[in-house]
C-alpha positions as CSV (number, residue, x, y, z in Angstrom):
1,X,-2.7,208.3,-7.9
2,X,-5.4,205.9,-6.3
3,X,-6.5,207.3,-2.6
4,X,-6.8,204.9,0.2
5,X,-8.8,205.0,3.5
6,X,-7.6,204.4,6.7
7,X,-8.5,201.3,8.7
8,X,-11.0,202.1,11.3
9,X,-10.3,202.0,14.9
10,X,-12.9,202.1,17.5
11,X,-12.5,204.9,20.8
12,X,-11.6,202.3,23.4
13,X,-9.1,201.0,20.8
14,X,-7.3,204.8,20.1
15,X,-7.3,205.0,24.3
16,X,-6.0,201.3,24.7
17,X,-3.0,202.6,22.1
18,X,-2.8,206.4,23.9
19,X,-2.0,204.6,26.9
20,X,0.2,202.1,25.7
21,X,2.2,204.8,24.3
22,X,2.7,206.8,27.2
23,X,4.3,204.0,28.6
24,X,6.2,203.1,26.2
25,X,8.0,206.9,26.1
26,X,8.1,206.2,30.1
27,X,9.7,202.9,29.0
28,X,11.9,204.6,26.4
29,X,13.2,207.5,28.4
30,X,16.3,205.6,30.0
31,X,17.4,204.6,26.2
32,X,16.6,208.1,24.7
33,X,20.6,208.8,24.1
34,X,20.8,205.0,22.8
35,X,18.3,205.6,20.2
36,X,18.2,208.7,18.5
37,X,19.7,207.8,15.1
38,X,22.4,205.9,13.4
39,X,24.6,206.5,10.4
40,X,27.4,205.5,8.2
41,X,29.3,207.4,5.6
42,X,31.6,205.5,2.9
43,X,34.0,207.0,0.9
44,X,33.9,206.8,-3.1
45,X,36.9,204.5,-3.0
46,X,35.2,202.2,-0.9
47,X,32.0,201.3,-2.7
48,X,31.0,199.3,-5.7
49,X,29.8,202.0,-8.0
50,X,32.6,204.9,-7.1
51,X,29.8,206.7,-5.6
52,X,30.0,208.3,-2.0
53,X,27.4,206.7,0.2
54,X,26.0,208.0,3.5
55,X,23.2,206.0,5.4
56,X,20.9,206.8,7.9
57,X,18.3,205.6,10.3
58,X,15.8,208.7,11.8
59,X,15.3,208.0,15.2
60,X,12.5,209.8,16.9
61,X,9.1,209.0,18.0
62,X,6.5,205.8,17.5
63,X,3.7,208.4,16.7
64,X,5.0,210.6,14.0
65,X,4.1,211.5,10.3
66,X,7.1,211.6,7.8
67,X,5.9,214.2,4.9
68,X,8.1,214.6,1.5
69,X,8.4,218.0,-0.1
70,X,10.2,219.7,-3.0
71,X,11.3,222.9,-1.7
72,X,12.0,225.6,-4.7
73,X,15.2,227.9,-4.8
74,X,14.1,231.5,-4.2
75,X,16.8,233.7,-6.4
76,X,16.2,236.6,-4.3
77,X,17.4,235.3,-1.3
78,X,19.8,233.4,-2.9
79,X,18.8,230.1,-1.7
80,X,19.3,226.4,-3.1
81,X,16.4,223.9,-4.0
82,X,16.2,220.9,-2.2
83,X,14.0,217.5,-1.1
84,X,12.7,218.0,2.5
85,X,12.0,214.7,4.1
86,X,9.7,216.9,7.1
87,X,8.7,215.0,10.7
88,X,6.1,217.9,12.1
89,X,7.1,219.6,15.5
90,X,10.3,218.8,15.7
91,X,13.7,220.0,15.7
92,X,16.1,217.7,15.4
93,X,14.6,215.0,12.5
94,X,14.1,216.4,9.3
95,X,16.4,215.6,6.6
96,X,17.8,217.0,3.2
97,X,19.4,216.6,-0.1
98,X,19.5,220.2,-2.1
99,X,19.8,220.6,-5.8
100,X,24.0,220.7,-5.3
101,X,23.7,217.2,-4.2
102,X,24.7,218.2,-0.6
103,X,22.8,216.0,2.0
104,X,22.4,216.4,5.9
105,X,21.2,214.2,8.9
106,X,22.1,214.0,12.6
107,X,22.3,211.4,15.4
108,X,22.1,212.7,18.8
109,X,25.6,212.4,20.6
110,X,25.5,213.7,24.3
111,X,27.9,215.8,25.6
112,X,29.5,216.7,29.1
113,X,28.4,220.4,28.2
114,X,26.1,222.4,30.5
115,X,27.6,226.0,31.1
116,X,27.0,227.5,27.6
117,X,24.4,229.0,25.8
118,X,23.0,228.4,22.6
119,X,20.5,229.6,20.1
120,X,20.3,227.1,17.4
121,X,19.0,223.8,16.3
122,X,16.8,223.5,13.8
123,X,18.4,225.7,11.8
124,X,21.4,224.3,11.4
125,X,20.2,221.6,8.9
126,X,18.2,224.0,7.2
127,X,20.9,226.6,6.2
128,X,22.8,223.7,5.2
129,X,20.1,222.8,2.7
130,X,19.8,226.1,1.4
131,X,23.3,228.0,1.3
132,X,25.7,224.8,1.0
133,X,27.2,224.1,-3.1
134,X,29.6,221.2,-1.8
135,X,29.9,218.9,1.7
136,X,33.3,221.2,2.1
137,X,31.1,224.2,2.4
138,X,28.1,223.1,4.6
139,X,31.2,221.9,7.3
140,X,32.1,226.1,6.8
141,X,28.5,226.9,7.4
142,X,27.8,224.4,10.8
143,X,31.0,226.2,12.1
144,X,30.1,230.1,11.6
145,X,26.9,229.5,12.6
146,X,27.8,227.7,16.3
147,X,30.1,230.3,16.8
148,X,27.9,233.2,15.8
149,X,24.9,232.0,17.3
150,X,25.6,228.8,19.5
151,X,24.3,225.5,19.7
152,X,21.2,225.1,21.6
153,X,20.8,220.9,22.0
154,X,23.2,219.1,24.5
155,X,25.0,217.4,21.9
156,X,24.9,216.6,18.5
157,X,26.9,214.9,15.1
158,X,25.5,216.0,11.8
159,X,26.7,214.0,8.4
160,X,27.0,216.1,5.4
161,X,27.8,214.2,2.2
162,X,28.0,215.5,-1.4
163,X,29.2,213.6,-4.7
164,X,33.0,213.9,-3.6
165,X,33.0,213.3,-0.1
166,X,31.7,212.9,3.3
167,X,31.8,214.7,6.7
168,X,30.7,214.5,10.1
169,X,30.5,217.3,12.1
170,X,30.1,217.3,16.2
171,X,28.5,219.9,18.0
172,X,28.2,220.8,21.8
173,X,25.9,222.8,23.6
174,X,27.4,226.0,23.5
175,X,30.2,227.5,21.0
176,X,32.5,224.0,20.2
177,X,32.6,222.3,17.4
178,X,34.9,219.8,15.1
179,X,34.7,218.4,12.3
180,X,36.1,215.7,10.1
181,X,36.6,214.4,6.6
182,X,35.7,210.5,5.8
183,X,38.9,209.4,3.8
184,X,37.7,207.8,0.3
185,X,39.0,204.3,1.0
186,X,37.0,204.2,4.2
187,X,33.9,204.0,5.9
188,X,32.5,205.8,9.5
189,X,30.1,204.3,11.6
190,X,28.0,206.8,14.2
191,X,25.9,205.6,16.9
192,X,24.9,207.7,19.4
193,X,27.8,209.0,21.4
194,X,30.8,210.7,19.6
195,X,33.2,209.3,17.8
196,X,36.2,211.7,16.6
197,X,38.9,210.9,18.4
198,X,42.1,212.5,17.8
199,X,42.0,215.9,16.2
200,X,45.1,218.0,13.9
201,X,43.4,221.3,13.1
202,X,46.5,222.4,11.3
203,X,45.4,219.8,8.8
204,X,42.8,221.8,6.7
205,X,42.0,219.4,4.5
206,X,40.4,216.9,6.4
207,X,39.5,218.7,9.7
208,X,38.0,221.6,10.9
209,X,36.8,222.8,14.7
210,X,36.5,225.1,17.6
211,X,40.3,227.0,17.9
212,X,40.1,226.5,21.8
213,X,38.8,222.9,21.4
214,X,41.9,221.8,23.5
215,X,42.5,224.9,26.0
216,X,38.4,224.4,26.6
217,X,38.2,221.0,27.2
218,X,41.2,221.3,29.9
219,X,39.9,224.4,31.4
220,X,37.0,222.6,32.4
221,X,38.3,219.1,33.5
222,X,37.7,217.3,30.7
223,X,41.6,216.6,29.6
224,X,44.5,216.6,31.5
225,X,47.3,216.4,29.1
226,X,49.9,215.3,31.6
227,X,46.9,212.5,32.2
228,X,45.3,211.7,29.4
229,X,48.2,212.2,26.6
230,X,47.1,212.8,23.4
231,X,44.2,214.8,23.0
232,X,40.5,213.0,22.4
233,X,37.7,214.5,21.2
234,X,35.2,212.3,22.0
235,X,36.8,211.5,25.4
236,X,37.2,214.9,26.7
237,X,33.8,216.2,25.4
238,X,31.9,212.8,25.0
239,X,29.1,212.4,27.7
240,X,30.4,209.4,29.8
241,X,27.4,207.5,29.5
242,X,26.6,207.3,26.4
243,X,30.1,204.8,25.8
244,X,28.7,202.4,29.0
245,X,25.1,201.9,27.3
246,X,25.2,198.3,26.0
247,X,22.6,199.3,23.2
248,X,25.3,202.1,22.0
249,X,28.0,199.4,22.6
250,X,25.9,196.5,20.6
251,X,24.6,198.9,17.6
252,X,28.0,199.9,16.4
253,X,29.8,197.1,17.4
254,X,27.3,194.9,15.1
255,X,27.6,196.9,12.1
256,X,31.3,197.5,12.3
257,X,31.1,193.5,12.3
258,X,29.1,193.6,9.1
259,X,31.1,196.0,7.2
260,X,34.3,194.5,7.8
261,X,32.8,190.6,7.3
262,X,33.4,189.8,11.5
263,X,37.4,191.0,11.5
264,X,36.7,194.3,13.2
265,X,38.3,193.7,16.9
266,X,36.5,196.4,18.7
267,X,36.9,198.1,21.6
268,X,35.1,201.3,23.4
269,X,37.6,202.8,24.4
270,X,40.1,201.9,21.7
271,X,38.1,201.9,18.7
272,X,39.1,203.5,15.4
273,X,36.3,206.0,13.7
274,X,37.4,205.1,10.5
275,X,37.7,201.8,9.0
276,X,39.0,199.7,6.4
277,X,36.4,198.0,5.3
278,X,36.3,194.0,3.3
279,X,34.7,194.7,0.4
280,X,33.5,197.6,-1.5
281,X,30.2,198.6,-0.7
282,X,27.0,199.0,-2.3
283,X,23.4,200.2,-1.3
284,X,22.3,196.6,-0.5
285,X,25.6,196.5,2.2
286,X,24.3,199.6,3.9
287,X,20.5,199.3,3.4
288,X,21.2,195.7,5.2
289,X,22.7,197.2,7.6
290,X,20.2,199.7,8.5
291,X,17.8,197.1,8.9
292,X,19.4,194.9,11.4
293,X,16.8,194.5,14.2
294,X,17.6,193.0,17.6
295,X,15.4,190.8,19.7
296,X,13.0,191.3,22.1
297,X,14.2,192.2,25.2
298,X,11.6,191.7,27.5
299,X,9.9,194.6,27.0
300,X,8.2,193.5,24.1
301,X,8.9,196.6,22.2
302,X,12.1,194.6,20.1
303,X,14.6,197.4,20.9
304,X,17.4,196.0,19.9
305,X,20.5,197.3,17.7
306,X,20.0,199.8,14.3
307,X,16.4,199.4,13.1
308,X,14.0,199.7,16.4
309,X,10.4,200.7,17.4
310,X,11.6,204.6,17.4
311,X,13.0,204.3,13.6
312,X,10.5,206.7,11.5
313,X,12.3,207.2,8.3
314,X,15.9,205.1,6.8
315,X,17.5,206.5,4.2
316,X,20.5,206.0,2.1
317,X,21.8,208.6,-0.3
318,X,23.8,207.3,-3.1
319,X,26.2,210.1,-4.8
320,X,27.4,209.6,-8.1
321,X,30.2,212.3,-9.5
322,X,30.1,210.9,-12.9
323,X,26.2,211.5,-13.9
324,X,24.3,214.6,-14.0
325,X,23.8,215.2,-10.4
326,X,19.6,215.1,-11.1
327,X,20.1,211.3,-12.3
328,X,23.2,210.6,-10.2
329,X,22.0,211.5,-6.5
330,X,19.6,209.4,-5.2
331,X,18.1,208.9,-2.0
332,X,16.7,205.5,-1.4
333,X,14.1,206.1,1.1
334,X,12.4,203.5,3.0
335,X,9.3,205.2,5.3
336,X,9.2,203.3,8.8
337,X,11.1,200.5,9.7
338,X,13.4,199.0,7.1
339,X,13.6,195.8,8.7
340,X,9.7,195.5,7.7
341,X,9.9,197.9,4.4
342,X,11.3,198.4,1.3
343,X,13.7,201.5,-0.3
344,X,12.1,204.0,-3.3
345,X,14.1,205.4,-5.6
346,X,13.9,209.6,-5.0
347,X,16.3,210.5,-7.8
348,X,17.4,214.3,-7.1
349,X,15.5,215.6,-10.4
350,X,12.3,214.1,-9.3
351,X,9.8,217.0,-9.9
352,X,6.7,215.9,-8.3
353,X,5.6,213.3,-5.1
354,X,2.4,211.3,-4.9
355,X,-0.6,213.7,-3.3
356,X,-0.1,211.6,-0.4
357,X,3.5,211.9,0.3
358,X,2.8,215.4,2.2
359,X,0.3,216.6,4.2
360,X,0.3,219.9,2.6
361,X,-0.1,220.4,-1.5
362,X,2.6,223.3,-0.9
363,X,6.4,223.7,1.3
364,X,5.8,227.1,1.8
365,X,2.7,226.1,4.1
366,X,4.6,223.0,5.5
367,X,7.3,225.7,6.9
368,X,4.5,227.9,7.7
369,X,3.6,225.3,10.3
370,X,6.2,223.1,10.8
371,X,6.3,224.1,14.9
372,X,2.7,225.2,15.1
373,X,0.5,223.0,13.7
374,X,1.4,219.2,14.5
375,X,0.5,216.3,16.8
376,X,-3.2,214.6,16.2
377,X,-1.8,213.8,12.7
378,X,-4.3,210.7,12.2
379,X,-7.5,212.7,12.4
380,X,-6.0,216.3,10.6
381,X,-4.8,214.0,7.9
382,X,-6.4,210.7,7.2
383,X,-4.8,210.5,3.9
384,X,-1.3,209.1,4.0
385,X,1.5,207.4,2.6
386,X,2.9,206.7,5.9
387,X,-0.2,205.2,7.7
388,X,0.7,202.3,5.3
389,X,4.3,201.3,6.9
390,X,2.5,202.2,10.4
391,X,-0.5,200.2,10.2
392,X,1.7,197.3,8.8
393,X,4.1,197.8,11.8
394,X,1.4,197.4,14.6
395,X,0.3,194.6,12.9
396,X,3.6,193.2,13.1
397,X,4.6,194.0,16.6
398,X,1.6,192.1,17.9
399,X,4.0,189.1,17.0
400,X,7.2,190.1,15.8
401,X,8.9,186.8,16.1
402,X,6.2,184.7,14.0
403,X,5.4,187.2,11.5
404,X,8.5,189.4,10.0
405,X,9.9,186.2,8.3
406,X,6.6,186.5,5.9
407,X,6.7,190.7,5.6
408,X,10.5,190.1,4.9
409,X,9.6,187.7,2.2
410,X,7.2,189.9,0.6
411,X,9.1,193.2,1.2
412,X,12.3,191.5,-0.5
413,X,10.2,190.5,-3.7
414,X,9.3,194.0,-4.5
415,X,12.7,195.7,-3.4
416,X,14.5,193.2,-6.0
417,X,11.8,194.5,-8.6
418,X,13.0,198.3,-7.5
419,X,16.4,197.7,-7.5
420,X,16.3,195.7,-11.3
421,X,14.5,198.6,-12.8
422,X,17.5,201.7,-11.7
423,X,19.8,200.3,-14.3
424,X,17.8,200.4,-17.4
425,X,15.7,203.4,-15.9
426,X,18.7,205.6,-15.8
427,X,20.3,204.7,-19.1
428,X,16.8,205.7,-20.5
429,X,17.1,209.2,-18.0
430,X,20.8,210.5,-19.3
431,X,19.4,210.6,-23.0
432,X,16.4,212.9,-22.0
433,X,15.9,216.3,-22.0
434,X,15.9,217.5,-18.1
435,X,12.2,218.1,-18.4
436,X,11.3,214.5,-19.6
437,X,13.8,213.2,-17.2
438,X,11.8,214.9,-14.3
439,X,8.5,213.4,-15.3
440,X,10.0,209.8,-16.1
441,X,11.4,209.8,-12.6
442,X,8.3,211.2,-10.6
443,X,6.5,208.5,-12.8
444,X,8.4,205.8,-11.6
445,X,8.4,206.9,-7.9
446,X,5.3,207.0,-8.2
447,X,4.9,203.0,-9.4
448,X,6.9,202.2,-6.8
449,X,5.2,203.6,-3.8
450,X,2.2,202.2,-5.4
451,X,4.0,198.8,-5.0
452,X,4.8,198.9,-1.3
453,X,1.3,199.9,-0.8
C-alpha cells in the first residue's frame, strides 16, 4: 500500500483554521439536535436486489478522524467478530456490522426527559456488536440493558438491521424505551427527532418497549388520553423542538420526496414513519439520498438538508439473505462527505484494511484508548486515509458553489468503476474457498481506496 504525506500547513495557517473552528461549533451549537445523523432503513420487499438496506449519515464533528478496524471474536467471553468503523473520544458515533451480519448506528433524537438517571451510552452499540446473532436479538439487548442500567444521553434512536429485517429502537434518558419493526414492503426515514408514533406492545412481532411507556408518559404531563386520544410516542416523549426546526423539517421532508418520486404529502405533525415507497430500491436510491446537500445559508458553512459540514462518515449496509453472509453483507462506506466522495465496497469477510485505514496496527489498542488518547489527531497521526476526503473538503468549501460540479464529475467516474466491478467480483467470491475469498476482497478494497485517493 503506497504511503502518502500530508500537505503542509504553516502555524498562522493551523491558528487561522483553530479559530475558524471554534466558531464554527459556536455557530453550530443552535443546530446541534438538527444535525446529529440521519438514516433510512428499507425493507427486503422494497428494494431491487431482495436485500434489506439501512443507510446512514454520521453526524458529528468537522475535526474528527474516522479509523476502520477488524475486531476478532474472543470465545471465552463469548463475544462476536465484527467491523468497527471508530471516531476517537466519543460516545455516540462509532458504528458496526458483526460477523452475524447484525449492524448498528444512531441519530440523536431529543427527548422531554430530565428526571432519570442513566448509566449507559457507549455501550449500548458495543454490546450490540458483540452479543447480537439477529436484528430481533440486538432490539432484546438495547431493552435489558436501559432497564438494567439506564440510558445516560437525553435522547436517542439506534437502527439495527440484519439480513431479514430492520429495527429502530428509541431511547430516553432514563429507563424508557420502544422499539419497532420496518415492515418488508416499506421504508423509514429518521431525522433527528423521533418518529414512532403509535405503539401496540401486545403485538410482539413488530414492537417492543418500556411496559409503563403509556402510565409514564401521562404521569408526567406528556399525554393526556382524554386530550390527546390515541397514544403517540414521539409526541408524548419527543422533545418539542426538535419537530419546529426547519432543518429537521427540510431533511426528512426532502428525502421522503425522493423515495416516493415527489407524491409523499407530508406533514409534521401527521406524518407516517413508514412509507410505501415508488419503486424498489437500490444502493444508488439511498447513497443519492445521503448525499443531498443544501445551499448555503449564509453562513457559508452549506448546512443544508442530509449531507452537511458535520457529516464524518456515510454508510450504507446492503444485506443479502441469499449469499453467504461474508459475500452478502456489505457496507458501502464513503469517508467524509458523500456529496464530494465516493462508496468502497467493505464486504463482511474482508480480512484486512489498508495500514492507513486505522490509526492503530491492532483493536485491542484502539479500545485501549478509545476515551483517553484522542484530539490533536493531525500531528499523533500524519498518516491517513481520511486526511484525503478532509483536505479535499476544505479545498472545496473555499467555493462550494463553483467547484463540486467538477469533484462530482470526477467522484461519479470512479464510483461507476466500483459499482461495475461488485457483480463479476462476487460471482468470482461464492466459488472460493473462505480464505481466498478474504484475501480477494481486502485486495479489492484495497484498489479501490487507492482509487479515491
Amino acid at each position: 500500500m503506497r504511503k502518502f504525506g500530508v500537505r503542509n500547513i504553516t502555524d498562522m495557517k493551523r491558528k487561522l483554521i483553530f479559530a475558524a473552528a471554534i466558531l464554527f461549533a459556536v455557530s453550530m451549537k443552535a443546530f446541534g439536535q438538527e444535525y446529529n445523523c440521519f438514516s433510512i432503513i428499507a425493507g427486503r420487499l422494497a428494494t431491487a436486489d431482495g436485500s434489506v438496506l439501512f443507510a446512514h449519515n454520521e453526524d458529528d464533528s468537522v475535526h474528527e478522524m474516522m479509523n476502520v478496524y477488524n475486531v476478532p471474536s474472543d470465545p471465552v467471553a463469548g463475544t462476536a467478530a465484527y467491523k468497527w468503523v471508530e471516531f476517537p473520544g466519543l460516545k455516540a458515533a462509532d458504528c458496526f456490522m458483526n460477523e452475524y451480519g447484525v449492524c448498528v448506528c444512531s441519530d440523536n433524537c431529543g427527548s422531554r426527559e430530565d428526571c432519570e438517571p442513566g448509566e449507559w451510552l457507549y455501550e449500548i452499540r458495543t454490546v450490540v456488536a458483540r452479543q447480537a446473532h439477529s436484528a430481533r436479538e440486538a432490539v432484546d439487548i438495547i431493552g435489558r440493558a436501559v432497564e438494567e442500567h439506564g440510558y445516560k444521553d437525553a435522547g436517542r434512536s439506534y437502527m439495527v438491521a440484519d439480513q431479514s429485517e430492520g429495527w429502530i429502537v428509541s431511547l430516553v434518558k432514563g429507563h424508557h424505551w420502544v422499539a419497532m419493526r420496518v415492515p418488508d414492503d416499506k421504508a423509514l426515514v429518521i431525522p433527528n427527532y423521533h418518529v414512532i408514533d403509535r405503539v401496540d406492545l401486545s403485538d410482539k412481532d413488530n414492537f417492543a418497549g418500556s411496559a409503563d411507556l403509556v402510565e409514564y408518559a401521562a404521569a408526567r404531563g406528556w399525554y393526556d388520553p382524554a386530550k390527546d386520544g390515541e397514544f403517540s410516542f414521539r409526541k408524548a416523549y419527543g422533545k418539542p423542538s426538535t419537530y419546529t426546526s426547519a432543518h429537521n423539517i427540510d431533511r426528512h421532508r426532502d428525502v421522503l420526496a425522493a423515495l416516493t418520486d415527489g407524491t409523499y404529502k407530508y406533514d409534521v405533525e401527521t406524518f407516517e414513519p413508514m412509507i410505501t415507497l415508488a419503486h424498489k430500491l437500490t444502493v444508488k436510491d439511498l447513497t443519492a439520498a445521503l448525499s443531498i446537500h443544501g445551499q448555503d445559508d449564509g453562513s457559508g458553512k452549506h448546512m443544508g438538508n442530509v449531507c452537511v459540514d458535520k457529516t464524518v462518515v456515510s454508510l450504507v449496509f446492503q444485506l443479502r439473505k441469499d449469499m453467504p453472509r461474508e459475500v452478502g453483507c456489505l457496507m458501502w462506506m464513503c469517508p467524509g462527505r458523500p456529496c464530494a466522495e465516493a462508496y468502497l465496497p467493505v464486504y463482511l469477510g474482508v480480512s484486512e484494511f489498508p495500514s492507513d485505514f486505522a490509526r492503530f496496527d491492532n483493536a485491542a489498542e484502539a479500545m485501549e484508548k478509545h476515551f483517553s488518547y484522542y484530539g490533536h489527531f493531525r500531528e499523533r497521526h500524519p498518516v491517513s486515509f481520511y486526511w484525503y476526503q478532509a483536505d479535499r473538503w476544505e479545498a472545496l468549501s473555499e467555493d462550494y458553489a463553483g467547484r463540486i460540479a467538477d469533484r462530482q464529475k470526477a467522484r461519479d467516474a470512479v464510483q461507476a468503476k466500483i459499482y461495475a466491478a461488485q457483480a463479476p467480483l462476487e460471482k468470482k467470491l461464492m466459488k472460493m474457498s473462505p480464505e481466498k475469498a478474504a484475501k480477494k476482497m481486502s485486495a479489492h478494497l484495497a484498489k479501490c481506496a487507492d482509487m479515491v485517493r
